[in-house]
C-alpha positions as CSV (number, residue, x, y, z in Angstrom):
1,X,-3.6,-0.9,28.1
2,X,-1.8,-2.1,25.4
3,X,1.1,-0.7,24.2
4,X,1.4,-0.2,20.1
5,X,4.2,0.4,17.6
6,X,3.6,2.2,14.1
7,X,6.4,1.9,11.9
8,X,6.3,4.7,9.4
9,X,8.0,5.5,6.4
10,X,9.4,8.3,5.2
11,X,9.0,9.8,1.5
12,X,11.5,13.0,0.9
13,X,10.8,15.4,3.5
14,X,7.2,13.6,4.2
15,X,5.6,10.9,5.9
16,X,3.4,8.3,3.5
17,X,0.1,8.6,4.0
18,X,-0.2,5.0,4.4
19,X,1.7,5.5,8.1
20,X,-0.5,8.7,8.9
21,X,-3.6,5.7,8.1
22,X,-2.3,3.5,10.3
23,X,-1.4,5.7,13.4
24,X,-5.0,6.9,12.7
25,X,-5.8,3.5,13.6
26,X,-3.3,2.7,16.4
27,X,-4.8,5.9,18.5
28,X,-7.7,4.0,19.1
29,X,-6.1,1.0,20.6
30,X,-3.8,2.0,23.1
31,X,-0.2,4.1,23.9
32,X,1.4,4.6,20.8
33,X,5.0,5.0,19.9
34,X,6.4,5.7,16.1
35,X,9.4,4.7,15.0
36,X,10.5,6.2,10.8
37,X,13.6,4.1,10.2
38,X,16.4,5.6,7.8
39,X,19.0,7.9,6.5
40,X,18.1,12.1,7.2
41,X,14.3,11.5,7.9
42,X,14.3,13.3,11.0
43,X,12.4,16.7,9.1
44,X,9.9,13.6,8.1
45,X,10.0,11.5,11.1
46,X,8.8,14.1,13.3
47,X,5.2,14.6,11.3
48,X,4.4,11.3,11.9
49,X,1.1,11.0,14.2
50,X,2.1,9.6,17.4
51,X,2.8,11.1,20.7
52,X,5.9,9.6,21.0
53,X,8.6,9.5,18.3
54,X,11.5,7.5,17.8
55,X,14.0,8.1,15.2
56,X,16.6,5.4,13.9
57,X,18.5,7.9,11.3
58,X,22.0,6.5,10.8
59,X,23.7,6.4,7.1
60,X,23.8,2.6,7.4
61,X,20.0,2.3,7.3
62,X,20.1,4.7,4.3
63,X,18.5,1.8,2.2
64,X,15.7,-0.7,3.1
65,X,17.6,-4.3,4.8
66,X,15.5,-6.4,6.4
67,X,18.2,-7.6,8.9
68,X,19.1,-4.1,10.0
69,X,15.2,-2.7,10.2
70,X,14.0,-5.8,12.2
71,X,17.0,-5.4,14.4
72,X,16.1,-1.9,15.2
73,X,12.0,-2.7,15.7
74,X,12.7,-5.8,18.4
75,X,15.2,-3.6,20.4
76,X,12.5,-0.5,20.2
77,X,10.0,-3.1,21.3
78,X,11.9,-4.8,24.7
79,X,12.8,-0.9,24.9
80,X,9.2,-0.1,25.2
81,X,7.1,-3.0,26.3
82,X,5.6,-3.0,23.2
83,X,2.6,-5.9,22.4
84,X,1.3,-5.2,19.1
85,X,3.1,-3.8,15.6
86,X,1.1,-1.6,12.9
87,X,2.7,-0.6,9.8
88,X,1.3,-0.3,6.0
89,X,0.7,-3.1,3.5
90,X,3.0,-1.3,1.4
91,X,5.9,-2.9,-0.3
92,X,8.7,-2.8,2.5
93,X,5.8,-3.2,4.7
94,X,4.6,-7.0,2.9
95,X,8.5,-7.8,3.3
96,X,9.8,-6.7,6.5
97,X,6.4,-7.8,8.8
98,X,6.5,-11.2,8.8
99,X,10.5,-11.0,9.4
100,X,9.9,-8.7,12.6
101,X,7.1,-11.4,13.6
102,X,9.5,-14.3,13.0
103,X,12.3,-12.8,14.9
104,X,10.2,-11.6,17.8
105,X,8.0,-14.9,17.9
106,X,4.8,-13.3,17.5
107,X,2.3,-13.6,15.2
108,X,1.5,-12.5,12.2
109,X,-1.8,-10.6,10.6
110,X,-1.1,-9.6,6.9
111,X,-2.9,-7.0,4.8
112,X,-6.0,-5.9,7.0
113,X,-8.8,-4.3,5.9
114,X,-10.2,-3.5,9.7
115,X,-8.3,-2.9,12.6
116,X,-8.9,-2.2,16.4
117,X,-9.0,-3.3,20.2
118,X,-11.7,-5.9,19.2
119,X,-10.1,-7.4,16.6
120,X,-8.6,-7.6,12.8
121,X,-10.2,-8.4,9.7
122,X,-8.5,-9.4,6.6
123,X,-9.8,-10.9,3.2
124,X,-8.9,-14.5,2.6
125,X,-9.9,-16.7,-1.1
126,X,-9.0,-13.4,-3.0
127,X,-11.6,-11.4,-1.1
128,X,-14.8,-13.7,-1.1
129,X,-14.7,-14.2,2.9
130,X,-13.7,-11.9,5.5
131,X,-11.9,-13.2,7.9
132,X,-12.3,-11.8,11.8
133,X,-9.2,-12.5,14.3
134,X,-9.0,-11.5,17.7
135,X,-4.9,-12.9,18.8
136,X,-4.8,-12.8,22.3
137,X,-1.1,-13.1,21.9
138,X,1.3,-10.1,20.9
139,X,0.9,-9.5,17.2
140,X,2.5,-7.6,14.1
141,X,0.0,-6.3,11.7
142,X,-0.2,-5.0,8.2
143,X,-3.0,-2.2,6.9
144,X,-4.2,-2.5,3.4
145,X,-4.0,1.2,2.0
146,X,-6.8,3.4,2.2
147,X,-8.6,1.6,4.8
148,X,-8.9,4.4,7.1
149,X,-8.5,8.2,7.0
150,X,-4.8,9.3,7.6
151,X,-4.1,10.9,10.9
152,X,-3.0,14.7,12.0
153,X,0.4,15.1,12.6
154,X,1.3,15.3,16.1
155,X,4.7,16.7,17.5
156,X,5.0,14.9,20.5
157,X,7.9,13.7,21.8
158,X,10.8,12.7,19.7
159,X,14.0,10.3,21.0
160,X,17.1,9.3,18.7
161,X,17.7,5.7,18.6
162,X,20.3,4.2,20.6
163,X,20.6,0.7,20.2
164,X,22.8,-1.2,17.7
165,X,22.5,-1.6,14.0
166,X,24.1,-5.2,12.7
167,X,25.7,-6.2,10.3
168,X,24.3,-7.6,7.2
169,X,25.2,-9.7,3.9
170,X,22.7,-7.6,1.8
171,X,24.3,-4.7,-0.4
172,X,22.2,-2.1,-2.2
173,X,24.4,-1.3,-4.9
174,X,22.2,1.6,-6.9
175,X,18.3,1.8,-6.6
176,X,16.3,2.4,-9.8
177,X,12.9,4.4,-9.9
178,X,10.3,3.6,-12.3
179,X,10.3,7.0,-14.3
180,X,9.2,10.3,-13.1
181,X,6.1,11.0,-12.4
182,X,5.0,7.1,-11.6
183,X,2.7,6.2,-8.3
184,X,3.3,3.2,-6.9
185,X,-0.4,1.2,-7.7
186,X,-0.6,0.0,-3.5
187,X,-0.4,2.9,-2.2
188,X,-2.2,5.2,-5.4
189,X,-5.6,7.1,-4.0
190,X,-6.7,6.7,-8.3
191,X,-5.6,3.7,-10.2
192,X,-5.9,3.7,-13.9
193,X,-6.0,-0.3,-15.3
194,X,-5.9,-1.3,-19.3
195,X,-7.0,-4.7,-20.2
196,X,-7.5,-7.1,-23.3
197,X,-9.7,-4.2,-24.8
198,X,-7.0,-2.1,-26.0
199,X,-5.8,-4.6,-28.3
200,X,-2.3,-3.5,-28.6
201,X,0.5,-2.3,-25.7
202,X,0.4,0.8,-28.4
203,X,-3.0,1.7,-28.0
204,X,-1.9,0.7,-23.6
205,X,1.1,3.7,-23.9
206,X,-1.5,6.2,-26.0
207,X,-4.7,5.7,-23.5
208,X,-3.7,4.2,-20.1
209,X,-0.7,5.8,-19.4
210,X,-1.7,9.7,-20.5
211,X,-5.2,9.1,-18.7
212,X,-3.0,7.9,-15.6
213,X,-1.0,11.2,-15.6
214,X,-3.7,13.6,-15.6
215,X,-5.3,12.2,-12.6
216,X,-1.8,11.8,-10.8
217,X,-2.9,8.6,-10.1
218,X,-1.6,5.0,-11.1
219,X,-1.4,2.8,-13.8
220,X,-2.5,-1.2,-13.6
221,X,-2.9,-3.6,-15.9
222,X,-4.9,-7.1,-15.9
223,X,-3.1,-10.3,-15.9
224,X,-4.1,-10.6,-20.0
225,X,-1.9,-7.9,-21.2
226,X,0.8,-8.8,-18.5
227,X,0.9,-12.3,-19.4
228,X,0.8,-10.9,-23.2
229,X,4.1,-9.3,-22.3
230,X,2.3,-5.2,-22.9
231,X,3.3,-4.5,-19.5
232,X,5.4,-5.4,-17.0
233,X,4.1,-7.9,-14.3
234,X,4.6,-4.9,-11.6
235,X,1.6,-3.2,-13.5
236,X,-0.9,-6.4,-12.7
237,X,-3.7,-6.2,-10.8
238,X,-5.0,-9.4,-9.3
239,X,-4.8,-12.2,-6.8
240,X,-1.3,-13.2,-8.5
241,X,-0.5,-9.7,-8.9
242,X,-0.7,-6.9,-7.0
243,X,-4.3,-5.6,-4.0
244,X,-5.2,-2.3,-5.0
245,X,-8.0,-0.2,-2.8
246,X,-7.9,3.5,-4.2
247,X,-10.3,5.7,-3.6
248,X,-11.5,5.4,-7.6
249,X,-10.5,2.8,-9.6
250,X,-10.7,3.4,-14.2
251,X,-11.3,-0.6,-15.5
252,X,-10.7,0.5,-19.1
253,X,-11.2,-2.4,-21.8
254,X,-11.1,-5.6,-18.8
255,X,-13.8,-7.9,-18.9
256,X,-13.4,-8.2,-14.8
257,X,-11.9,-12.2,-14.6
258,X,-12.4,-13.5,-10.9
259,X,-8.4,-13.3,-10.4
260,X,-8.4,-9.5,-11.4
261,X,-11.9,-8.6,-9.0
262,X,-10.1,-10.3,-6.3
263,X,-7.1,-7.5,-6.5
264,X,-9.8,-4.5,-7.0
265,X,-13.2,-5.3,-5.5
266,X,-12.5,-3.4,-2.5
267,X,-12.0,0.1,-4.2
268,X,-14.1,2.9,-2.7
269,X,-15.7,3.7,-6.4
270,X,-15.3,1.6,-9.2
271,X,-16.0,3.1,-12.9
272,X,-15.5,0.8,-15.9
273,X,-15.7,1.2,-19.5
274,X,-16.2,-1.8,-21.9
275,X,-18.4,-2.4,-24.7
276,X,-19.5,-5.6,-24.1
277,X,-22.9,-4.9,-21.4
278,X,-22.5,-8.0,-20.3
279,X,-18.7,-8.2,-19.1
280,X,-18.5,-9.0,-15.2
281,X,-16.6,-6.4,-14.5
282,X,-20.2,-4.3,-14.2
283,X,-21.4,-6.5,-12.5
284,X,-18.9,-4.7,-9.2
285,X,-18.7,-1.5,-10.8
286,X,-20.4,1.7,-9.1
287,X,-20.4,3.6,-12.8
288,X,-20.8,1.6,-15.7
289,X,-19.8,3.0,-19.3
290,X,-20.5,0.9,-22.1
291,X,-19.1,1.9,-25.5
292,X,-15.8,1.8,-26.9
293,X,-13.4,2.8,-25.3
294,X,-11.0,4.6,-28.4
295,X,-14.3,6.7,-28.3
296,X,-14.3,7.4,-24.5
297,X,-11.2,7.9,-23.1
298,X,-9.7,10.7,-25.4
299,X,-13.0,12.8,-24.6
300,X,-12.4,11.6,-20.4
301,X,-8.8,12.6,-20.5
302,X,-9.7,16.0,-22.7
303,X,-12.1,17.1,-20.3
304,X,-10.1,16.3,-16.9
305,X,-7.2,18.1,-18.8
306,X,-9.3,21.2,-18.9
């Protein structure tokens, strides 16, 4: 039976969901062991699902450094006898995956939609084909948010790292957040876009972003009003931007170019709101509202307000 590594990560005093997802996943396909890499993240560490806990909490890992974190996995996995890594396709996750493949030799499955004993599927030319692998080597693979339910937490049993942390030239000198209240659009369960429609980053700041805060969820942006300079390019959503899969995804004002359905076709429900009724983007949409949308969206966001 195979032997399987989650790496989870630690929010606060939580585990992401994202991790709970993937050890969801990882039950099903052998003995699993977590590992929550960091600085004080035993309180959070010890809710992740897995039977078997390892914690790596040391002030030097304080910050996210690839050299140090993929040290830490490959000594957990010769430790352990561990043959496949599963960890989110989250933003540390993207980065720090194919470093730990690289390092260990392994190979490398990025972004999966589908995960399990029999196999991993991931999207491939922006989410037109589906691409079915079956490695019979040992593997590290990244989960696409929202792809499974998340996973109880399990207090099984928990060790403290004891191997040795390197070393490295990287310095995290401060880290800046993105403003309070802000969801990061990977890992948001709701994901509020803007596109061409608004016609001004104004109009972006008046509709998008209030909408966005009301459903706690995240705000996106298409690659027209990014490129336009209304938003920043950590706002896009698209194959040159960022894979979103929320639970409901808003296409407010975006006609639905095949660069932006490629970063958004897999959401679970899809509601879009454009006045042109024959704009692709209904073409994927579950809902379809078409009107204008300086109508709409004050009447949406008064209503979910109340």
């Amino acid at each position: 039976m195979s032997s399987i590594l989650v790496i989870g990560e630690a929010e606060g005093t939580e585990i992401k969901n994202i991790s709970q997802q993937v050890s969801a996943v990882a039950a099903g396909m052998g003995d699993v062991v977590g590992l929550v890499i960091g600085k004080n993240i035993s309180d959070a560490g010890m809710k992740l699902a897995t039977a078997k806990i390892i914690l790596a909490d040391d002030e030097k890992l304080e910050y996210y450094d690839p050299v140090k974190f993929s040290s830490v996995i490959s000594q957990v996995v010769e430790q352990n006898s561990i043959t496949k890594i599963l960890m989110g396709a989250t933003t540390m996750g993207k980065d720090l995956g194919p470093r730990v493949a690289a390092e260990l030799g392994w190979g490398y499955l990025g972004d999966c939609l589908e995960a399990g004993s029999e196999g991993f599927v991931r999207p491939t030319f922006a989410g037109k084909v589906l691409a079915k692998s079956n490695p019979e080597g040992s593997i590290v693979v990244s989960i696409r948010n929202n792809a499974y339910p998340a996973g109880e937490s399990w207090s099984g049993s928990v060790e403290n790292f004891s191997g040795n942390i390197p070393d490295s030239t990287t310095n995290t000198v401060s880290i800046e957040k993105g403003g309070n209240g802000t969801v990061e659009l990977t890992e948001a369960s709701i994901v509020v876009s803007g596109g061409r429609g608004l016609e001004s980053p104004e109009n972006y700041d008046e509709h998008i972003r209030p909408l966005a805060s009301v459903l706690n969820a995240a705000a996106g942006a298409s690659r027209a009003i990014v490129d336009a300079g209304w938003v920043p390019h950590s706002h896009q959503v698209g194959q040159t931007g960022k894979t979103v899969t929320p639970d409901l995804y808003l296409a407010i004002g975006i006609s639905g170019a095949i660069q932006h359905l490629g970063g958004m076709s897999g959401s679970k429900c899809i509601v879009a709101i454009n006045k042109d009724p024959d704009a692709p983007i209904f073409k994927v949409a579950d809902y379809g509202i078409i009107g204008n949308l300086f109508d709409i969206v004050p009447v949406l966001k008064s209503k979910l307000s109340n």
